[in-house]
N, C-alpha and C positions, 0 to 999 in steps of 0.2 A: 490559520484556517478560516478565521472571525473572515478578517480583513480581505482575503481571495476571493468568500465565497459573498462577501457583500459589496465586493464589485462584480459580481459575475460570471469569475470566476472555476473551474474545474478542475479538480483532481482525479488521476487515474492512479490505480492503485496497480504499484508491481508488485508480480507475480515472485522476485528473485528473494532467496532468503535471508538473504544481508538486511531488506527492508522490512525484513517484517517477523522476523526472528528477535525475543530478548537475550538471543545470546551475545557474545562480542564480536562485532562483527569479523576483527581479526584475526578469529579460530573460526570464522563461519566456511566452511567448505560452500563452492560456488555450484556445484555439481551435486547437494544435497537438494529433495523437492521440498517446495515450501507446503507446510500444514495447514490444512483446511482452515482448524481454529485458528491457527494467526492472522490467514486472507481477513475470515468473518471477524475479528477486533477490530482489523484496522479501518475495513469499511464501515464496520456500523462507529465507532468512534470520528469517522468523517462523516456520517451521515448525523449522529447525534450534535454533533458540532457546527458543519459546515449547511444540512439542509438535503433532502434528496438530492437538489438539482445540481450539486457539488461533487457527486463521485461520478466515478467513471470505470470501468476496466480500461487498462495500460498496461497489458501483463508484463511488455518488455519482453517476449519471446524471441525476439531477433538478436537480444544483445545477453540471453542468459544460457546454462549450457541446460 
């Protein structure tokens, strides 16, 4: 995150529960909706880390069910 976001780097945070669930990902049903608090971890942990100017929404709506 260091190194992306100190080249200039951007991250979008998907929306799908596989990335943003601590479950495994291979019991994660694809068709479950992802939970508010997981969104808010992951971005504020890429915002803590990476800097505002680093996140992004990327929900991935075209490729999740």
């Amino acid at each position: 995150i260091k190194a992306m976001a100190n080249k200039g780097g951007v991250c979008g945070i998907n929306f799908c529960p596989v990335f943003v669930t601590d479950e495994d990902y291979t019991k994660c049903d694809y068709m479950e909706h992802s939970k508010l608090e997981n969104i808010v971890r992951h971005v504020m942990h890429l915002y803590n880390v990476g800097g505002s100017d680093f996140v992004a929404i990327g929900t991935d709506f075209d490729g999740i069910g």
